[in-house]
TINU-720587 format. One record per residue: residue in three letters; z, y, x of N, C-alpha, C, O in turn. Coordinates in pm, whole numbers, padded with zeros to 5 digits, always signed. Atoms other than C-alpha are relative to their C-alpha. Last residue first. Layout:
REM residues N
alaZYXZYXZYXZYX...
This chain:
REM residues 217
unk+00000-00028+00127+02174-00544+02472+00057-00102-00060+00070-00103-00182unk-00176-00035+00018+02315-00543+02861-00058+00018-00206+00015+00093-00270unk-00097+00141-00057+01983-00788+02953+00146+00054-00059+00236-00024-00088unk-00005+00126+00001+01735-00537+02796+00090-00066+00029+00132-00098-00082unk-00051-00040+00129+01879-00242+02901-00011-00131-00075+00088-00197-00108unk-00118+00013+00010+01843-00419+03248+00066+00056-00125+00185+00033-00146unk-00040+00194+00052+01507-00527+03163+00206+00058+00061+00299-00019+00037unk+00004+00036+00136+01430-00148+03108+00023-00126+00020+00031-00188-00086unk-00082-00087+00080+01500-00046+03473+00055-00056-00120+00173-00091-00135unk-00135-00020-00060+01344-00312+03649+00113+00062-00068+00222+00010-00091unk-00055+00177+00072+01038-00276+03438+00141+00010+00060+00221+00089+00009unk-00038-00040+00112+01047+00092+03586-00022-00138-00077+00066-00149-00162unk-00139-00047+00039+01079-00036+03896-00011+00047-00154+00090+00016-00218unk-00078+00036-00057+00760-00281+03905+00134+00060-00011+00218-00014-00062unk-00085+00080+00134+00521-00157+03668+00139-00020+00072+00235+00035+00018unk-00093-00060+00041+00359+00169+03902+00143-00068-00091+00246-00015-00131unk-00018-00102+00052+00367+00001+04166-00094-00046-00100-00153-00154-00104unk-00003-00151-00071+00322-00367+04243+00023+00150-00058+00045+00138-00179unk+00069-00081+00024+00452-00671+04022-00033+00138+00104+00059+00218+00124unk+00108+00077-00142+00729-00864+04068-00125+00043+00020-00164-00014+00122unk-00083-00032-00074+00901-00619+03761-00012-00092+00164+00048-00050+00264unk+00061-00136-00024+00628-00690+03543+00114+00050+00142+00060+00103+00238unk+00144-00035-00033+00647-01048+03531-00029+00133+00050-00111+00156+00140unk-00063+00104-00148+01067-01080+03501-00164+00096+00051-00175+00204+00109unk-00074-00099-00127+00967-00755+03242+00063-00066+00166+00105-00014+00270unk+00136-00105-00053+00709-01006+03055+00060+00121+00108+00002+00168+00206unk+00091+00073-00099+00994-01304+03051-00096+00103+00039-00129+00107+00157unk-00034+00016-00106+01280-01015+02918-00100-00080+00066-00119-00034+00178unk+00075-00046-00083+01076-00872+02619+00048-00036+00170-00016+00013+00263unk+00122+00072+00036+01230-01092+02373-00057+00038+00102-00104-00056+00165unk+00025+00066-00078+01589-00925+02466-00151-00081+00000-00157-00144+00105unk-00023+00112+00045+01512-00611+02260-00052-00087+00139-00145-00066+00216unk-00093+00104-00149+01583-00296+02470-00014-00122-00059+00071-00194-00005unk-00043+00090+00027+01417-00100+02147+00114-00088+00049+00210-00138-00009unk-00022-00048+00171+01223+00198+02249+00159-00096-00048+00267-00037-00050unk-00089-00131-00026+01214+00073+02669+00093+00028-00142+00214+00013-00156unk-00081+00015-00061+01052-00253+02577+00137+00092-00032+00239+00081-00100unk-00078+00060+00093+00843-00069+02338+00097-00082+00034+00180-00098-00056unk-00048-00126+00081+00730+00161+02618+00141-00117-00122+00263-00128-00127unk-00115-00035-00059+00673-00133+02851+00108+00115-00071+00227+00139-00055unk-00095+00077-00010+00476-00319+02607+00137+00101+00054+00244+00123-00001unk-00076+00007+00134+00287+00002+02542+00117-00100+00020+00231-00057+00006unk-00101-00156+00026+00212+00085+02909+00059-00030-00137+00179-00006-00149unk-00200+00040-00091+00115-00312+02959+00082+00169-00004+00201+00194+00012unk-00100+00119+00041-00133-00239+02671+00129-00021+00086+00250-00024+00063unk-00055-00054+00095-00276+00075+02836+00096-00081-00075+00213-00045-00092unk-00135-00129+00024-00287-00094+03113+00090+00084-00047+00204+00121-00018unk+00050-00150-00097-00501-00371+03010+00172+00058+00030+00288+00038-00005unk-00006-00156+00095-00307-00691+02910-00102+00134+00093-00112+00164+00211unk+00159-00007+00049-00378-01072+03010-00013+00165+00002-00126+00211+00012unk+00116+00037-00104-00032-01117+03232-00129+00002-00065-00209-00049+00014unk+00006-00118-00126+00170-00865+02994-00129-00052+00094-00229+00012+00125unk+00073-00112+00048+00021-01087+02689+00010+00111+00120-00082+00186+00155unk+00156+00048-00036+00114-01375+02857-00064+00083-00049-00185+00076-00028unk+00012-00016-00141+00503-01232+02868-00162-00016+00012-00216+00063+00090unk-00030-00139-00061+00505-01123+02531-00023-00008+00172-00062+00081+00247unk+00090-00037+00002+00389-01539+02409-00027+00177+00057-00141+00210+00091unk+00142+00044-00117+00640-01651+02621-00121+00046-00135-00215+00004-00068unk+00006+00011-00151+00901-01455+02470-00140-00012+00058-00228+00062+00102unk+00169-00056-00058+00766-01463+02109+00019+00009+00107-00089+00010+00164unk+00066+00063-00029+01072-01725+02016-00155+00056+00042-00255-00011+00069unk-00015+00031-00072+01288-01431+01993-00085-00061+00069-00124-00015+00177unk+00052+00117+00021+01153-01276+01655-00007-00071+00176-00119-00078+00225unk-00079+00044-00097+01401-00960+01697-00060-00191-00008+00017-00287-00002unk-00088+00069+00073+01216-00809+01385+00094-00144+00034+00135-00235-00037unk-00030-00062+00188+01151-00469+01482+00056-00158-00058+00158-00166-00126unk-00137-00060-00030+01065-00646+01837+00056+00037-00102+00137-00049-00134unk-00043+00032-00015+00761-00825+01668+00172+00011+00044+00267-00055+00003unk-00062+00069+00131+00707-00538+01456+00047-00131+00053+00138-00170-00020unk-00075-00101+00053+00637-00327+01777+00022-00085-00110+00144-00089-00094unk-00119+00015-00072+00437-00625+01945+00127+00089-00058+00237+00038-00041unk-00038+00150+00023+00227-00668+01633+00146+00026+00079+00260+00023+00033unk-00089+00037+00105+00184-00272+01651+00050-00140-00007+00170-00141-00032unk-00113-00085-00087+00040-00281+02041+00104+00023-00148+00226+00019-00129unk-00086+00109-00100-00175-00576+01945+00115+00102+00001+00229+00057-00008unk-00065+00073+00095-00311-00330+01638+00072-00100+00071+00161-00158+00008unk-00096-00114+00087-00373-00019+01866+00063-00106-00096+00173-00078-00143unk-00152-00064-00068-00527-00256+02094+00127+00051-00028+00241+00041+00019unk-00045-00155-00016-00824-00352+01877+00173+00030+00064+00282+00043+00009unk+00085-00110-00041-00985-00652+01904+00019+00103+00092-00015+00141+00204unk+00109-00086+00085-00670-00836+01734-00089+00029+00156-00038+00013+00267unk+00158-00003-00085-00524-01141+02005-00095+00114-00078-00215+00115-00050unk-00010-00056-00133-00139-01018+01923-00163-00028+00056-00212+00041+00145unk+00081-00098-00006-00236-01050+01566-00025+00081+00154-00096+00174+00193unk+00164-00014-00050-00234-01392+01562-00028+00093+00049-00121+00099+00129unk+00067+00104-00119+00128-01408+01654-00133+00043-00024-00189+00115+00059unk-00031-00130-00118+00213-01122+01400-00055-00087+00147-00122-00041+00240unk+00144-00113-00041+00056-01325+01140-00004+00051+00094-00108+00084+00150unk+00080+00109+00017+00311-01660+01165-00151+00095+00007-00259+00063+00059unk+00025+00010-00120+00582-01411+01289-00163-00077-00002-00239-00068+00094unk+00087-00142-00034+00615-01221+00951-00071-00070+00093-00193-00053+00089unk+00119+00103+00010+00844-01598+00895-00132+00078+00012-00235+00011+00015unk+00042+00063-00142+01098-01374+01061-00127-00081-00036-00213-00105+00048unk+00040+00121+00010+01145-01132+00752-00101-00092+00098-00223-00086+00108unk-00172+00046-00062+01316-00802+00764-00048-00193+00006+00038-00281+00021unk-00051+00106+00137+00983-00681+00609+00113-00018-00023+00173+00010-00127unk-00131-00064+00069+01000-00367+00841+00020-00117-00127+00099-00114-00221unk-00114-00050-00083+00774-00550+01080+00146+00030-00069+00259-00011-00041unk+00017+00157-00001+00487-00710+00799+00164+00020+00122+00253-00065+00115unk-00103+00039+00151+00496-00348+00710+00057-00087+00016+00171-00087-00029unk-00126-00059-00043+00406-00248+01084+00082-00024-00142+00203-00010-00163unk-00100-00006-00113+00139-00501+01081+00140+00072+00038+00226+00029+00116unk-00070+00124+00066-00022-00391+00741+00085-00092+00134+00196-00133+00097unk-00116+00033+00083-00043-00071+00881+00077-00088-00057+00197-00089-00086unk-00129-00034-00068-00215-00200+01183+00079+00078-00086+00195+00081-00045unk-00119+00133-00101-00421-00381+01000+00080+00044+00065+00180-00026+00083unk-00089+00072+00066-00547-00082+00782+00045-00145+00031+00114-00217-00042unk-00108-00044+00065-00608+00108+01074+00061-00054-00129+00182-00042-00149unk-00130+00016-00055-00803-00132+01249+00114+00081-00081+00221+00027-00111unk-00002-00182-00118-01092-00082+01016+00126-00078+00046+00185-00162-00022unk+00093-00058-00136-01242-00463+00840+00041+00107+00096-00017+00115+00205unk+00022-00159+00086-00908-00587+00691-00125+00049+00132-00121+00062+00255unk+00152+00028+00035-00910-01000+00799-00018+00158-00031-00125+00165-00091unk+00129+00067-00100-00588-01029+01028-00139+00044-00049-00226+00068+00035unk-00037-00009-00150-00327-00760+00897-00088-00095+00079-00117-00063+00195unk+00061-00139-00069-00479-00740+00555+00002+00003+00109-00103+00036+00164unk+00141+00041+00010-00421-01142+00491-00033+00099+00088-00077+00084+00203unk+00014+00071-00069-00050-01066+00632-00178-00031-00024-00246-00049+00077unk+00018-00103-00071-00011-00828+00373-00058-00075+00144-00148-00014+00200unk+00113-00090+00012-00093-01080+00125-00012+00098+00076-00119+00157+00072unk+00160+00079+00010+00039-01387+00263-00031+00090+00015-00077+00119+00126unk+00082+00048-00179+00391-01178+00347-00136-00058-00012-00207-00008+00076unk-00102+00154-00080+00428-01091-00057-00043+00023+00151-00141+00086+00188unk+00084+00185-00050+00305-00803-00194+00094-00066+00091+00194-00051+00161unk+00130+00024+00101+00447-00473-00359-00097-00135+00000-00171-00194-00079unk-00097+00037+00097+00778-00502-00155-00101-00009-00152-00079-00059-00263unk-00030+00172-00009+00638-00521+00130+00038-00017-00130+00066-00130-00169unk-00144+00060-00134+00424-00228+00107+00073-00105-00016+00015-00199-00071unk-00131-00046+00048+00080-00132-00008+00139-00092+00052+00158-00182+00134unk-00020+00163+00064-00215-00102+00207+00107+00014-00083+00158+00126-00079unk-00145+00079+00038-00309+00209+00288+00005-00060-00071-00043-00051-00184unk-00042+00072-00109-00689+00333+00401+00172-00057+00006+00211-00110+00110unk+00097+00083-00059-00694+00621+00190+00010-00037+00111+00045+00030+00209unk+00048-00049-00118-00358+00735+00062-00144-00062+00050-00131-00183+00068unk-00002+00101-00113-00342+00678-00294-00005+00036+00066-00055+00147+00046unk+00064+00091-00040-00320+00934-00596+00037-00062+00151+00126-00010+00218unk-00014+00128+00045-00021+01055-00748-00089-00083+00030-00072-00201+00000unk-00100+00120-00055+00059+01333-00518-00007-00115-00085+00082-00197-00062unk-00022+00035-00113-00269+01502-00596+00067-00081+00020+00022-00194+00039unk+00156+00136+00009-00285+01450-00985+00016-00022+00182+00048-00134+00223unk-00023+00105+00062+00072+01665-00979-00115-00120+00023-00093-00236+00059unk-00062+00080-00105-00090+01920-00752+00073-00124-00018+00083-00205+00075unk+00063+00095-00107-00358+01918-00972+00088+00003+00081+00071-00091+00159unk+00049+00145+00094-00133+01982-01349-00070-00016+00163-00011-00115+00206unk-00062+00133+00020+00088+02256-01115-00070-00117-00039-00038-00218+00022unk-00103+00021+00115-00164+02496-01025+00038-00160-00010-00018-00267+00015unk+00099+00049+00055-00277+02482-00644+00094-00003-00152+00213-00033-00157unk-00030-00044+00168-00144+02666-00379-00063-00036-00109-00167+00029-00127unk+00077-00128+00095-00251+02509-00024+00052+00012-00135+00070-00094-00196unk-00002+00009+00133-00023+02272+00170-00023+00100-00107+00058+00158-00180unk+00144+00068+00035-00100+02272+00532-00031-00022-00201-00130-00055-00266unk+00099-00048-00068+00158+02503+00633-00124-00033-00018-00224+00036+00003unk+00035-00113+00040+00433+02398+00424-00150+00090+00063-00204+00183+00003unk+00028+00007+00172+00365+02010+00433+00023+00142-00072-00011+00160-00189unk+00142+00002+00044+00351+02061+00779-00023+00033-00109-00097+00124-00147unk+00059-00103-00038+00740+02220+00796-00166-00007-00012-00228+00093-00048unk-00069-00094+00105+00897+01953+00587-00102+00148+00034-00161+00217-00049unk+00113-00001+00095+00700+01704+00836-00017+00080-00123-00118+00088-00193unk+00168+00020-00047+00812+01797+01142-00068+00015-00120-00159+00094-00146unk+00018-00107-00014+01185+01826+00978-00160+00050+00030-00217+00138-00034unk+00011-00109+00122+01157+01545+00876+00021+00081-00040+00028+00108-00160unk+00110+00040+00070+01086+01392+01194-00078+00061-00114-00192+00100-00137unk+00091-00095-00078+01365+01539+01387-00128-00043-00040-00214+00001+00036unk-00016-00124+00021+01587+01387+01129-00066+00099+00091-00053+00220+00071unk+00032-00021+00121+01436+01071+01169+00029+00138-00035-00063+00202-00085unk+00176-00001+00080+01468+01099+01509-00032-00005-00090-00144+00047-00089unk+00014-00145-00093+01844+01176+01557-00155+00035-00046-00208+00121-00116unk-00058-00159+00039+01922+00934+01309-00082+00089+00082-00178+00147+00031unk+00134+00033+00100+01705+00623+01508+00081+00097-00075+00050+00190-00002unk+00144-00018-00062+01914+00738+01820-00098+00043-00139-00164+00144-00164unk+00014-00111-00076+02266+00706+01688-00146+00077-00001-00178+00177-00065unk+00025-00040+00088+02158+00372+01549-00005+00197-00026-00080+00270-00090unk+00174-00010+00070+02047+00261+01860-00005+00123-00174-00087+00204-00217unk+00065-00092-00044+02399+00411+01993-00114-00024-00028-00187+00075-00029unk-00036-00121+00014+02587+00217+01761-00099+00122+00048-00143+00212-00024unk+00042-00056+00169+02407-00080+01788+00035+00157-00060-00036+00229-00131unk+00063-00159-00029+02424-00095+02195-00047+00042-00135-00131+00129-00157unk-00133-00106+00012+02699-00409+02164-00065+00128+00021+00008+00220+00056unk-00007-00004-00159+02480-00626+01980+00067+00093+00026+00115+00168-00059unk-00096+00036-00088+02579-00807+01672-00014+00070+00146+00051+00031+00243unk+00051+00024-00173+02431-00618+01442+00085-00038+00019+00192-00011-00035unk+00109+00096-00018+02520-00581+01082-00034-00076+00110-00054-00197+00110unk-00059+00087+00086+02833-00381+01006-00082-00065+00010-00045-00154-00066unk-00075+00086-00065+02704-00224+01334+00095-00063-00144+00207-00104-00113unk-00124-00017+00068+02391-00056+01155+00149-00114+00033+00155-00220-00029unk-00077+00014-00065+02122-00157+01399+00165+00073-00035+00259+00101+00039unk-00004+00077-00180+01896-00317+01184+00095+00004+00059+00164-00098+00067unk-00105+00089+00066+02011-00120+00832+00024-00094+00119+00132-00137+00160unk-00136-00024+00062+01930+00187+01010+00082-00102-00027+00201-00111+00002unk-00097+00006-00155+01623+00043+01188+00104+00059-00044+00176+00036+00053unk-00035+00106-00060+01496-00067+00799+00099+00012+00136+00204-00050+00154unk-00097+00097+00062+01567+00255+00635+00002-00150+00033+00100-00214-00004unk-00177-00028-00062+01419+00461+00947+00076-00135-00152+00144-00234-00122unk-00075+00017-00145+01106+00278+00961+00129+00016+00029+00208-00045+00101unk-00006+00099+00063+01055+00324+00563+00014-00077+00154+00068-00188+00156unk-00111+00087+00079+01078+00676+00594+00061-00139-00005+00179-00155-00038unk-00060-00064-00084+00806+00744+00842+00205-00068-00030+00296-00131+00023unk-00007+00123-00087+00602+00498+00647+00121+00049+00086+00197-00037+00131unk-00098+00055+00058+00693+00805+00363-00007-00123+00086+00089-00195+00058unk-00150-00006-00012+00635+01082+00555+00036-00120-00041+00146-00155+00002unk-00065-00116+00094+00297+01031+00677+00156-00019-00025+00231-00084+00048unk-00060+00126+00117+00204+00821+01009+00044+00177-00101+00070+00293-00069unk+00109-00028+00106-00047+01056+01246+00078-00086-00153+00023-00110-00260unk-00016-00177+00085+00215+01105+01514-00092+00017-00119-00104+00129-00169unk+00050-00103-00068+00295+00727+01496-00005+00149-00037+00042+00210-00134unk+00060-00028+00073+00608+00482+01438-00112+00109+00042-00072+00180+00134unk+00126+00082-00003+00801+00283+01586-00129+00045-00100-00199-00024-00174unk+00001+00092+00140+01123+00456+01501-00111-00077-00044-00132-00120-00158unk-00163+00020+00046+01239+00550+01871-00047-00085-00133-00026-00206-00147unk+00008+00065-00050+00875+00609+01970+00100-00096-00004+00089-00212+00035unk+00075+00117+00041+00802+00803+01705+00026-00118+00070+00001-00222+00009unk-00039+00019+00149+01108+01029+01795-00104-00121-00058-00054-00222-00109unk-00065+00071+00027+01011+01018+02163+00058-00080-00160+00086-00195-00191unk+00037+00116+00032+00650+01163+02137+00154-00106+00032+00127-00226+00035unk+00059+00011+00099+00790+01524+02149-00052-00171-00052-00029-00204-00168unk+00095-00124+00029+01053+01513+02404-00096-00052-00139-00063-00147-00211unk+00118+00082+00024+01391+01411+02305-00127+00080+00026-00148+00194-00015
């Protein structure tokens, strides 16, 4: 793996802390855990999403020595008990409404696009009712999570909205699609890889590629 695969594997970024980090792998675990899945590349997703988690936390075992100054016990205690600034709290602390509010109306992108990747690991398709809006956010970084929690939660019926997002998208956007394509192989992404794959350089073969992971998932 090189360095930005492991996030890319558990949908997650290089700036996420340990415990979103966490909470990627115990959903894509249970995802493509083949007492669960029906598809026939579960094994090896799950394969995958191991490999990276454990190359994760290792990453982060090692920050948290390097960056983690000596402090008597009573404040490092007060430390780890306060909040992260800018985090929302997780599914299991609010309902879909409420994370779903954060994920459209939260003034900074970053706390919509956490609340987007929660709204992912929910395990819960009715997610889709925000995740749709959120594909029109502003901000890029939060379209490019929607689509990552859309796939995360194999919400089929986004087809045609994935494909009209390839035909509206910057570059950077059609690089993410294609990434998360790639990450995943979920079939959802097959109308935007027909699109991308008719297409001139650079989309064209490498769509090609990934819609056939796609198509054998």
């Amino acid at each position: 793996m090189d360095f930005q695969e492991p996030y890319r594997v558990l949908g997650v970024e290089p700036t996420s802390n340990f415990e979103e980090i966490k909470s990627a792998f115990r959903y894509l675990s249970k995802k493509y855990h083949p007492d669960r899945s029906n598809r026939r590349d579960s094994s090896e997703r799950l394969v995958r999403v191991i490999r990276a988690y454990k190359s994760l936390q290792t990453v982060s075992r090692k920050d948290a020595l390097v960056h983690t100054p000596l402090r008597p016990l009573s404040q490092t205690t007060v430390r780890m008990a306060e909040p992260r600034r800018g985090m929302v709290g997780t599914a299991e602390e609010g309902d879909l409404f409420s994370l779903g509010q954060v994920a459209l109306t939260a003034p900074d992108p970053l706390s919509r696009r956490q609340a987007v990747r929660k709204l992912g690991f929910s395990g819960k398709k009715a997610a889709y009712i925000f995740l749709r809006r959120c594909l029109s956010d502003s901000d890029e970084s939060v379209v490019s999570a929607a689509v990552r929690s859309i796939a995360d939660l194999s919400v089929y019926q986004a087809a045609g909205e994935l494909a009209a997002l390839w035909a509206r998208g910057s570059e950077n956007l059609r690089r993410s699609i294609l990434e998360t394509a790639q990450a995943t192989g979920e079939p959802v992404f097959k109308d935007a890889l027909e699109l991308a794959s008719r297409e001139g350089e650079p989309w064209a073969s490498r769509a090609r590629r990934v819609l056939v992971v796609c198509r054998n998932s």
